[in-house]
C-alpha positions in Angstrom: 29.4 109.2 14.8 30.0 107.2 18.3 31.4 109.6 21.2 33.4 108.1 23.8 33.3 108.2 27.4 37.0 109.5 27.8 36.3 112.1 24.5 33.2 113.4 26.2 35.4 113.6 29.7 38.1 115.3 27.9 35.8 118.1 26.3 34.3 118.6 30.0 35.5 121.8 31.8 34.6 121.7 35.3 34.6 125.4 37.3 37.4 123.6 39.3 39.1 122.4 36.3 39.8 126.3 35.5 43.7 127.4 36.3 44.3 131.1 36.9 47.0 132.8 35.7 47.9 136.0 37.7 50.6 137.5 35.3 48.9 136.6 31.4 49.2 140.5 30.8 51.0 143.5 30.5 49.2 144.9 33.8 49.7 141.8 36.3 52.0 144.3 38.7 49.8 147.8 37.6 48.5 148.7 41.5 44.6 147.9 41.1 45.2 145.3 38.4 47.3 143.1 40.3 44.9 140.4 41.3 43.0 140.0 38.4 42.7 136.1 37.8 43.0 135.2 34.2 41.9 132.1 32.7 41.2 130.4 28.6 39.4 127.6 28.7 38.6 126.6 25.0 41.6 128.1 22.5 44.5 130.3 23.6 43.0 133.5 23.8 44.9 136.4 23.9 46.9 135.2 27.0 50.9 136.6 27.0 52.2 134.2 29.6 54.0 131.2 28.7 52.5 129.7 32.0 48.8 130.1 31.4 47.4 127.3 31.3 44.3 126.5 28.3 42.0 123.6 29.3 40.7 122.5 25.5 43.1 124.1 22.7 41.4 122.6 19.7 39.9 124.9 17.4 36.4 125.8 17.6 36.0 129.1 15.7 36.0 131.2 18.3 37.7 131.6 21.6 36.4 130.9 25.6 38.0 132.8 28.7 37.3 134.4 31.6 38.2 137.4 34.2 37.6 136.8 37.6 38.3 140.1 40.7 38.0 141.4 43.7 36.1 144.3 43.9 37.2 147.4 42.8 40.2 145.6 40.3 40.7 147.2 37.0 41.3 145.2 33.6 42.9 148.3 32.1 42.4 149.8 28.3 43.2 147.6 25.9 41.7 146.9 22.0 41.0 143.4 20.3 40.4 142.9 16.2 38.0 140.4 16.4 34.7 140.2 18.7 34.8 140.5 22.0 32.1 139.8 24.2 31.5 140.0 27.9 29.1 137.5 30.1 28.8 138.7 33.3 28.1 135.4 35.3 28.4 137.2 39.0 28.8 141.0 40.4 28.5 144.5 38.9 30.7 145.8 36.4 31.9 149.3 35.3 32.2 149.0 31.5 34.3 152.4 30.2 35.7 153.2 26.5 38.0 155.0 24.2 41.4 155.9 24.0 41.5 157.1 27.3 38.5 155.6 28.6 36.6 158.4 28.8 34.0 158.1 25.6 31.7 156.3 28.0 30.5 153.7 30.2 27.7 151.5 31.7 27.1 149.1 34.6 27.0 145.4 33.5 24.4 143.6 35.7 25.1 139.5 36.4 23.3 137.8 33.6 23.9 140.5 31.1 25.9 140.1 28.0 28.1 142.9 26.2 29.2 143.0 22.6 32.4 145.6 22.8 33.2 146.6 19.1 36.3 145.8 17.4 38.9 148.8 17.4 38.2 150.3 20.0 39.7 150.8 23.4 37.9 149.2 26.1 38.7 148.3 30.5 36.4 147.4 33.4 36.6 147.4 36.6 34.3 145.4 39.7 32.2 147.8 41.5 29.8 145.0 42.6 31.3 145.0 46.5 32.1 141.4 46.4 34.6 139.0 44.0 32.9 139.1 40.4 33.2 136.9 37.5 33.0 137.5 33.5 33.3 134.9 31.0 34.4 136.0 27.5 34.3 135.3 23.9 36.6 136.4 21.5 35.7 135.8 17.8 37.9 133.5 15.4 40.6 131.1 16.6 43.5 133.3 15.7 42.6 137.1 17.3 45.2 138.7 16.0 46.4 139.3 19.9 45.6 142.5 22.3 46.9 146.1 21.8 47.6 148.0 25.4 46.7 151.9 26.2 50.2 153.9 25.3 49.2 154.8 29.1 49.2 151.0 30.2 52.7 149.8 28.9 54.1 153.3 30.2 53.3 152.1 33.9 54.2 148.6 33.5 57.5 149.3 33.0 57.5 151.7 35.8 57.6 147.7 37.4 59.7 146.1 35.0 57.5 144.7 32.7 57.9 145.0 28.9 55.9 142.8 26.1 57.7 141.6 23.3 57.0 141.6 19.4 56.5 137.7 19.8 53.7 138.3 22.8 56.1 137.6 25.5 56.4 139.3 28.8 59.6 140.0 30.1 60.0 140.5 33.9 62.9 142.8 34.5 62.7 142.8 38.1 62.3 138.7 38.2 66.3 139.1 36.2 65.1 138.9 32.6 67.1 141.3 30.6 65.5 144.0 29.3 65.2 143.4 25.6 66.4 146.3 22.6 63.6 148.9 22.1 63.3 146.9 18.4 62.2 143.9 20.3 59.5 145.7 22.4 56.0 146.0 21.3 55.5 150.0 20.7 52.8 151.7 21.9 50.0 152.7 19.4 50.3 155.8 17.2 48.3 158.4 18.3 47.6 159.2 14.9 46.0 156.0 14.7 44.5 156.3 18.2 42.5 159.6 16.9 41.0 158.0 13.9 39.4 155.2 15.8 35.8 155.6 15.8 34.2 157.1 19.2 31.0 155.5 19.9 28.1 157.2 21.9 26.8 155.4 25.4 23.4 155.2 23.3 25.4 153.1 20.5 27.0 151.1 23.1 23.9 150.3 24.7 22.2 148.6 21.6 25.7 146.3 22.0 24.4 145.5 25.5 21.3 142.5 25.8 20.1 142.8 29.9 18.9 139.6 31.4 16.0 141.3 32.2 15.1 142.2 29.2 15.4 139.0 27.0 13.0 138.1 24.3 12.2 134.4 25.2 10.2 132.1 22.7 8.4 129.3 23.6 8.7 127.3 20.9 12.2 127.8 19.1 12.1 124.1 18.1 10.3 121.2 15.8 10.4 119.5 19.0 8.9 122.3 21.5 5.2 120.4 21.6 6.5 117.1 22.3 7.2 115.7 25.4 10.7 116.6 27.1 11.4 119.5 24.1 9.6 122.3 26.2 12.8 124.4 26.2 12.7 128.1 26.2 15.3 129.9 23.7 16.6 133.7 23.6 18.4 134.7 20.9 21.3 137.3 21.8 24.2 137.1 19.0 22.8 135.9 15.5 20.3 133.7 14.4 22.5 130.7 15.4 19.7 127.3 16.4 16.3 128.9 16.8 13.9 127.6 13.9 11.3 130.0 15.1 11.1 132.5 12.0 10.1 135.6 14.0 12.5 135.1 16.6 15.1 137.9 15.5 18.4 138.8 17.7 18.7 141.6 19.2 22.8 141.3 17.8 23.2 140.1 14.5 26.3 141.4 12.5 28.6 138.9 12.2 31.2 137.8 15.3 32.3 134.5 13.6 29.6 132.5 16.4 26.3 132.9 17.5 25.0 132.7 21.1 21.8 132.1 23.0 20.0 131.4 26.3 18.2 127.9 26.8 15.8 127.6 29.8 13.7 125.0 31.1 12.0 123.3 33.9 12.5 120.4 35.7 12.3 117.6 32.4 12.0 119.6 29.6 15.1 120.7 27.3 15.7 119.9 23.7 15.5 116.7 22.3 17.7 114.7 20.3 19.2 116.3 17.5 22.4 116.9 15.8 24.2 120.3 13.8 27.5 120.3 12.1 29.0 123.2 13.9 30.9 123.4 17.0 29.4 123.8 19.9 29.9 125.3 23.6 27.7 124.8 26.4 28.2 127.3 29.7 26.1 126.3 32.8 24.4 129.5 34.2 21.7 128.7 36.5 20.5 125.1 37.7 21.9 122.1 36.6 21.5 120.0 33.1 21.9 116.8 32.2 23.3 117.0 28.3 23.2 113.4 26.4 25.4 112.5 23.6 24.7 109.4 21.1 21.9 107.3 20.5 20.1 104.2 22.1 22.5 101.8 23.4 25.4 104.1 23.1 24.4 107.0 24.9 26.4 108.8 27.2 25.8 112.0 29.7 27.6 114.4 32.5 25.9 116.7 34.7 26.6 120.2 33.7 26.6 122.1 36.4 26.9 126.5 36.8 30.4 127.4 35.1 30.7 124.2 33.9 31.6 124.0 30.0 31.1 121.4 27.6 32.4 121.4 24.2 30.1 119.0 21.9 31.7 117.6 18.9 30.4 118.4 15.3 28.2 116.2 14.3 27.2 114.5 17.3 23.7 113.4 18.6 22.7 115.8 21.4 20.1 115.9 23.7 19.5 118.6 26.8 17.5 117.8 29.8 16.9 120.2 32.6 17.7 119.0 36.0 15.8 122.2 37.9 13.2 124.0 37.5 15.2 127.2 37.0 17.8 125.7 34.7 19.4 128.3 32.1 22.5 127.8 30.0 24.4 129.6 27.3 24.8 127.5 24.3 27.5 129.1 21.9 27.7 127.9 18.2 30.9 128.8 15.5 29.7 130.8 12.6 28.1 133.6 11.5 25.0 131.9 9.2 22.1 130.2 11.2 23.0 126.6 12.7 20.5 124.2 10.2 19.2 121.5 12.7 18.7 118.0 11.9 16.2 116.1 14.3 15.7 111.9 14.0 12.9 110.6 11.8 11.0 109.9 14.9 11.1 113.7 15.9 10.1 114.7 12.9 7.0 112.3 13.0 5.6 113.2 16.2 6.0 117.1 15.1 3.8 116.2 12.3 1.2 114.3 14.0 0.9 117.9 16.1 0.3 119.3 12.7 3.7 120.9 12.7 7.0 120.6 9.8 10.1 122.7 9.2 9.3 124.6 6.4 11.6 124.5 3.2 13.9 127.0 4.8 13.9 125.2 8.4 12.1 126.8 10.3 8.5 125.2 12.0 5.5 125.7 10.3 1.9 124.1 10.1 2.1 121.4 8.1 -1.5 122.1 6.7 0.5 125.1 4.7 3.2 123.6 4.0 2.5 120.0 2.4 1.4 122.1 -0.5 5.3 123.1 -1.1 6.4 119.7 -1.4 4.2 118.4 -4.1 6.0 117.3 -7.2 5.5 119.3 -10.5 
């Protein structure tokens, strides 16, 4: 398959590209929560204003949002169904849980990445002393929506705000009528509420993978000896691309995508190859050059820090780092590893370095594994 210039352009989310929306939730006029900037950049999230505005809508198996504050904002207690998953991009964040927030919590350094369970309540707040920014995740394209704190909806209607069984906001005091208590979202049984499962900080903190603390491998790839394919991969969320078979993630139940760090210096990357799930690229650190196509038909952007880049199925890919401290987040739907298919060409020069995916994909020496493929 051929991408065009104007596809490619269209599946490009620039940092200024995003569009905040200041009222997509329950909380917009909650004193503390009122300046939260809200934003979904790939699928509709869990966003309850009509006015929010979603950059790329088409389905990719999972969602891509953001949260951006001032310091000392609160995103209040609330609870998802499917996986959600913080990536703390800039500042310090106070991470608390359970019903009433008080189970537990944990700071949430920049570069760290969170997985919150399902069914559970969960808020944070900034505490880094200057505007902070989190990107999330949220598994599947339909999540099933957001359930408030009883606590939360209590005080928004202390400003004339009331959410709708059809995940609408209604603004009392902007003159919409306030609907019939069976139109209104209730609050939570708090018989329900005391079943959920209370997790300990020390369970919470196997959910957290610290930047500082990333397993890196150098060489996740057929291509990692050659020329240009000296890219650095840690696995966070599933097995998802890595063809290195120790390489195991430090998250690996199923979130319905994988996700994992690519580094490089100045020329290396990952060369040409080509999966057939979506894919979502998040600039980090540095700046990459990402080139779709082949030969005479290749095209490329600059992907620069909070830039994202959706990359068709399918597609010929390559990833070229433009820095020498270039990292990026490449996020992948699915739950199963991402099986990579690399050009003949590749796959020769691998072999003359004595190297060859082995019968379940992953790299091998070739001196062990040319046995396998003898015929009976």
């Amino acid at each position: 398959m051929i991408i065009e210039r104007s596809e490619l352009a269209r599946r490009t989310i620039r940092r200024a590209d995003y569009v905040s929306c200041n009222q997509a939730f329950i909380d917009c006029k909650t004193p503390g929560s009122d300046t939260k900037e809200n934003y979904s950049i790939i699928g509709p999230g869990v966003t309850q204003s009509a006015e929010q505005v979603v950059n790329l809508r088409e389905p990719h198996g999972f969602n891509i949002g953001a949260a951006a504050m001032p310091d000392g904002v609160v995103n209040n207690l609330h609870l998802h169904f499917t996986a959600e998953v913080f990536l703390n991009w800039q500042g310090s964040w106070r991470v608390r849980w359970g019903a009433d927030g008080a189970d537990g919590e944990f700071l949430c350094e920049e570069g760290d990445i969170v997985s919150v369970p399902t069914w559970i309540f969960r808020g944070f707040t900034n505490v880094g002393g200057d505007y902070g920014w989190l990107f999330t995740i949220l598994g599947f394209d339909n999540t099933g929506g957001i359930i408030w704190g009883p606590s939360v909806l209590r005080e928004a209607a202390e400003h004339g705000l009331y959410l709708t069984v059809d995940n609408q906001l209604v603004d009392t005091d902007a003159g919409d009528p306030r609907p019939d208590d069976a139109e209104l979202v209730p609050p939570m049984p708090q018989g329900e509420i005391d079943r959920l499962r209370h997790w300990t900080a020390e369970q919470m903190q196997e959910r957290v993978v610290r930047q500082r603390d990333l397993s890196w491998s150098q060489r996740p790839f057929l291509c990692s000896d050659l020329p240009g394919g000296g890219g650095e991969l840690a696995t966070v969320i599933g097995y998802g691309i890595t063809e290195d078979r120790d390489q195991i993630p430090p998250i690996h139940y199923p979130h319905s995508f994988n996700a994992a760090w690519l580094r490089a210096t100045t020329g290396e990357g990952m060369l040409r190859h080509r999966h057939e799930e979506t894919q979502v690229l998040m600039g980090y650190r540095g700046r990459w050059k990402i080139v779709l196509n082949e030969g005479d038909d290749e095209i490329e952007l600059e992907l620069d820090p909070y830039d994202t880049v959706s990359v068709p199925s399918g597609a010929w890919r390559r990833f070229v780092a433009m820095d020498d401290e270039a990292q990026m987040l490449v996020v992948n739907s699915g739950d199963g590893r991402v099986r990579l298919e690399w050009p003949a060409e590749a796959a020769r020069h691998a072999l003359d370095k004595g190297y060859a995916p082995d019968a379940a994909g992953y790299v091998a020496p070739w001196d062990v594994v040319r046995y396998s493929t003898l015929d009976d």
